[in-house]
C-alpha positions in Angstrom: -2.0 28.9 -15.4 -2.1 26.3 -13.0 -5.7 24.5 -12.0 -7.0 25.2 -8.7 -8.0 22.2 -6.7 -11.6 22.5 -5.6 -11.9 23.3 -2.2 -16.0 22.2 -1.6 -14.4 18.5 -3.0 -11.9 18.2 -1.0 -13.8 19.0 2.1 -16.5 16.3 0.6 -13.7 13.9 0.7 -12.6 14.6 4.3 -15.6 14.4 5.8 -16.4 11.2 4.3 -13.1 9.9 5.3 -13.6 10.5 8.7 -17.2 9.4 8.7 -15.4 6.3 7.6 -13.0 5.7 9.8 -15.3 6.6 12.2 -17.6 3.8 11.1 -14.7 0.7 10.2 -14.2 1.9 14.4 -17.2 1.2 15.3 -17.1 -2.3 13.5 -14.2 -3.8 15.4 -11.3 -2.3 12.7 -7.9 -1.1 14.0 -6.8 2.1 11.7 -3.2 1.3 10.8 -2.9 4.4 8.3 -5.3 7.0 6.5 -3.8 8.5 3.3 -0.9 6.5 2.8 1.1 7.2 -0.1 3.1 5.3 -2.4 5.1 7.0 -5.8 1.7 8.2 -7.2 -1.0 6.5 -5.9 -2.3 6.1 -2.4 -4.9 4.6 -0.5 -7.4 6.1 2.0 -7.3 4.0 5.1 -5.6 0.6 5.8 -7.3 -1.1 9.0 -7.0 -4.4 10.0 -9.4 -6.7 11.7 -8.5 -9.9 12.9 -5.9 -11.4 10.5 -7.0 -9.1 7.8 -5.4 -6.0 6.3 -7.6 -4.5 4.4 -6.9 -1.5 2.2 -10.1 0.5 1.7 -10.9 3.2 -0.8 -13.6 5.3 0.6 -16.1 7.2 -2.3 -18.1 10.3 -0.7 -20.8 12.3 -2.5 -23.5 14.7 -1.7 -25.9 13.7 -4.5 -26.6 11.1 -7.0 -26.2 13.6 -10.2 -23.1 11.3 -11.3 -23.9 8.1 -10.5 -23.6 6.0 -7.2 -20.4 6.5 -6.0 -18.8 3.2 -6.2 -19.2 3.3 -9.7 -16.2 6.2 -10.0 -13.9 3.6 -9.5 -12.2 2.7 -12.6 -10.1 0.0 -14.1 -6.9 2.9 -13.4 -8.2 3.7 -9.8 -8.1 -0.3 -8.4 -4.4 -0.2 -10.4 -3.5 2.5 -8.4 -4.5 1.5 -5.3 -3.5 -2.3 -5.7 0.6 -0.8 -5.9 0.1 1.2 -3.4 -0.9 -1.9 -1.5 2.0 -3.5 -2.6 4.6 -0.6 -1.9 3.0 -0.4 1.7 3.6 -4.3 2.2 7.2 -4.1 0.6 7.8 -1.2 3.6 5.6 -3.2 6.1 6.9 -6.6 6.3 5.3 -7.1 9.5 1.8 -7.7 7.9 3.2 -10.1 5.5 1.1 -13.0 7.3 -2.1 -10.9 7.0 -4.8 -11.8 5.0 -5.0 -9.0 2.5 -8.4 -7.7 1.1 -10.0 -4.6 -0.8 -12.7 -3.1 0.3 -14.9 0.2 -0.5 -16.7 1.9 1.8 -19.2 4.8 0.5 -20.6 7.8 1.8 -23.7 9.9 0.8 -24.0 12.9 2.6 -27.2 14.2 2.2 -30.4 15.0 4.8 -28.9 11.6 6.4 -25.4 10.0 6.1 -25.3 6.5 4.3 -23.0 4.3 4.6 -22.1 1.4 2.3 -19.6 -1.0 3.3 -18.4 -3.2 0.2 -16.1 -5.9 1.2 -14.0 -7.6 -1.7 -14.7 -4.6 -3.9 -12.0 -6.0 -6.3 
């Protein structure tokens, strides 16, 4: 029988996505794409700010039970993410002169939203 994805995560995820968009916005950041896919792995949103493309992996939790949520990035996760960077440069040769960087941005949605912007996460 095939797993069913969980519905409360995924609207965790989502909100936290927009929260961050919403917030890289508000900081002088251009969205270029949200959710951008490449074979198997993807990448939340890719903005850009000033000469910088920067390809961002956003982390959103409602509590603390598991950790802080930067630390559910694994060794596999920053593989992922770093060729799907490279498959969206390969199709984007327009940002070749960018600056590239990776950054993290988490959320806690709890009584008040936190936000955590790491720059150079890996």
């Amino acid at each position: 029988m095939p797993q069913k994805k969980c519905i409360y995560k995924n609207r965790t995820g989502a909100a936290g996505e927009q929260k961050a968009k919403e917030y890289l916005i508000n900081n002088g950041f251009h969205i270029v794409k949200s959710n951008y896919k490449y074979d198997k792995s993807e990448i939340d949103i890719i903005c850009l700010k000033d000469n910088t493309l920067v390809f961002t992996e956003v982390k959103t939790r409602r509590n603390k039970k598991y950790g802080e949520p930067e630390e559910s990035i694994t060794p596999v996760k920053v593989k992922h993410i770093q060729k799907a960077a490279e498959g969206f440069l390969m199709e984007n040769p327009e940002y070749d002169n960018n600056e590239i960087r990776f950054d993290v941005v988490t959320i806690m949605l709890t009584d008040e939203i936190e936000i955590n912007h790491i720059e150079n996460a890996f």
